[in-house]
C-alpha positions in Angstrom: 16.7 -29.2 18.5 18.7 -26.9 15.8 16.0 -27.6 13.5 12.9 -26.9 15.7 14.8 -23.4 16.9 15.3 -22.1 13.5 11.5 -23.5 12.8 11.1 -21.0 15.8 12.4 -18.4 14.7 11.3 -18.7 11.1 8.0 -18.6 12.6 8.8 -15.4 14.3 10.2 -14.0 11.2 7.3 -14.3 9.5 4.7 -13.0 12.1 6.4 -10.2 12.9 6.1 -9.4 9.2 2.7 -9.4 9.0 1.9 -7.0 11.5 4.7 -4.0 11.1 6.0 -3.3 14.5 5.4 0.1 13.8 2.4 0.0 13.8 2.1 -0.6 17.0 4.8 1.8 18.4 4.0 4.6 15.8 0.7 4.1 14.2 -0.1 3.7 10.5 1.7 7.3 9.1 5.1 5.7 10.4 4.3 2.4 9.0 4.1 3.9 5.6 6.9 5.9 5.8 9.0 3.2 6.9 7.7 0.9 4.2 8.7 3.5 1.4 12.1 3.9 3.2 12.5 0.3 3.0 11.6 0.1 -0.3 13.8 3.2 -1.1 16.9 1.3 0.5 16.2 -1.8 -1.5 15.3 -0.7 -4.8 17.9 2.3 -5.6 16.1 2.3 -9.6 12.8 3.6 -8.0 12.5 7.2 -6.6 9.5 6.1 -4.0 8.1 9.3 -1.9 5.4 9.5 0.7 3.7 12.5 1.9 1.4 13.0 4.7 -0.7 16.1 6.0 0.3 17.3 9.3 -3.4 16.1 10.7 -3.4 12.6 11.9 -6.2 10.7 13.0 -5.2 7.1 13.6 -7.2 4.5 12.3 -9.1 1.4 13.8 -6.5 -1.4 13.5 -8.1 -3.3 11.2 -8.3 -0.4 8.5 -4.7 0.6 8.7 -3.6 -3.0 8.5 -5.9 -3.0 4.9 -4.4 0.5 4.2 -0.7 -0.7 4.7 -1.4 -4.3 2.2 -3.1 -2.2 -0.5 -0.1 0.0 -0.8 1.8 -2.8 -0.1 0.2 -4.8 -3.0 0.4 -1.7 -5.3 4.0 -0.9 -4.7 4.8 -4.6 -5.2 2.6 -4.5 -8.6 4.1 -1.5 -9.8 7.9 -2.9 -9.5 6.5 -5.9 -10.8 4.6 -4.8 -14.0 5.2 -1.4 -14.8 8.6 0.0 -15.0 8.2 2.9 -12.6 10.8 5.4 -12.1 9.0 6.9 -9.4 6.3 5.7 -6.8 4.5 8.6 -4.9 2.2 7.8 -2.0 0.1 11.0 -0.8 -2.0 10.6 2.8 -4.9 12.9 3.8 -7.2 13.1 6.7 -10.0 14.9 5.9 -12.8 16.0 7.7 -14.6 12.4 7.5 -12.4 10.7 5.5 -9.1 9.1 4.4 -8.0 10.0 0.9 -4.8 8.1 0.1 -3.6 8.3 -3.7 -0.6 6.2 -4.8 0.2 6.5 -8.3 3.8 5.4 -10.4 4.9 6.4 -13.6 5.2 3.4 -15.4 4.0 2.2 -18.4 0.3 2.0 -17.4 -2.2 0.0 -18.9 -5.6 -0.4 -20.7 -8.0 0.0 -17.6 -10.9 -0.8 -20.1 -9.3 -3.9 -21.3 -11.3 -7.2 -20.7 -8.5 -8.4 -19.0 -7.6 -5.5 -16.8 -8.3 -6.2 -13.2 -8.2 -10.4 -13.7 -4.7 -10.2 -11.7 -4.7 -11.2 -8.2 -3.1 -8.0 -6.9 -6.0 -6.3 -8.5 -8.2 -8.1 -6.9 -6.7 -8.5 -3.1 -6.5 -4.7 -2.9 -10.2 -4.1 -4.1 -11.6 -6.6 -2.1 -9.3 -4.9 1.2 -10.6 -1.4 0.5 -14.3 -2.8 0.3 -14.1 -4.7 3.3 -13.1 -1.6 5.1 -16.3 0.6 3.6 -13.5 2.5 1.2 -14.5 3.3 -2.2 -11.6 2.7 -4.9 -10.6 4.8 -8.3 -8.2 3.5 -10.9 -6.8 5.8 -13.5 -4.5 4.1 -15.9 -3.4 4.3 -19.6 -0.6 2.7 -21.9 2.4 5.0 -21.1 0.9 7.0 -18.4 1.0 5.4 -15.4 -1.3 4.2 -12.9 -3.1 6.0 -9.8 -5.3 4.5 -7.1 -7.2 6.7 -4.8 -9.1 5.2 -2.0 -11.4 7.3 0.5 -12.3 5.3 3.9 -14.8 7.2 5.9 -14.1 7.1 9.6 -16.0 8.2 12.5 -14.6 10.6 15.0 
């Protein structure tokens, strides 16, 4: 019985992380700026900000959900690969569109490499901002960093 409760609650654990609960108390802007407070909390060598314009217009669930992984998978890359001393997230809403850039300061990369883009976090977060209609920019170089701006067009 010990075992199936903690099986139970493993379970729980997990699920509860897949779907932020603020996301469904707050909406995707909290979601964010919870993540990067978590992340800030965690990993005191990383100076992670997050800024949002005042206009919010809240997302079908389904795109925030690919919204919050992609940054998710970036931030995770970025600790990972590039020695970041700072992580910036940046959140518009525009007239018809959502233009998130996230960029770090790390030690970049050759984006015209043959190998650039064969990683699986490259990968997951294209094929999450395609399968949401978004249209996807990476600017990187060897000791400048990386950025990744994604517009998503939503209806109103």
């Amino acid at each position: 019985i010990d075992i199936l409760q903690q099986s139970v609650s493993d379970a729980r654990n997990v699920s509860h992380q897949l779907t932020p609960q603020s996301f469904k108390d707050e909406g995707l802007v909290e979601a964010l700026s919870n993540l990067f407070l978590d992340f800030s909390r965690i990993d005191k060598s990383v100076r992670y900000t997050f800024h949002s314009t005042c206009k919010v217009i809240e997302p079908e669930d389904h795109i925030a959900i690919n919204i919050y992984r992609v940054v998710q998978e970036f931030v995770n890359n970025s600790q990972k690969h590039s020695e970041a001393k700072n992580i910036n997230l940046n959140l518009f809403f525009e007239e018809v569109t959502f233009l998130l850039e996230i960029k770090d300061d790390g030690k970049g990369f050759n984006i015209s490499s043959p190998n650039t883009g064969s990683g699986i976090g490259i990968k997951n977060m294209i094929k999450r901002i395609e399968s949401i209609g978004g249209e996807h920019k990476f600017e990187a170089a060897v000791s400048k960093g990386v950025v990744l701006t994604i517009r998503i067009p939503y209806s109103i």
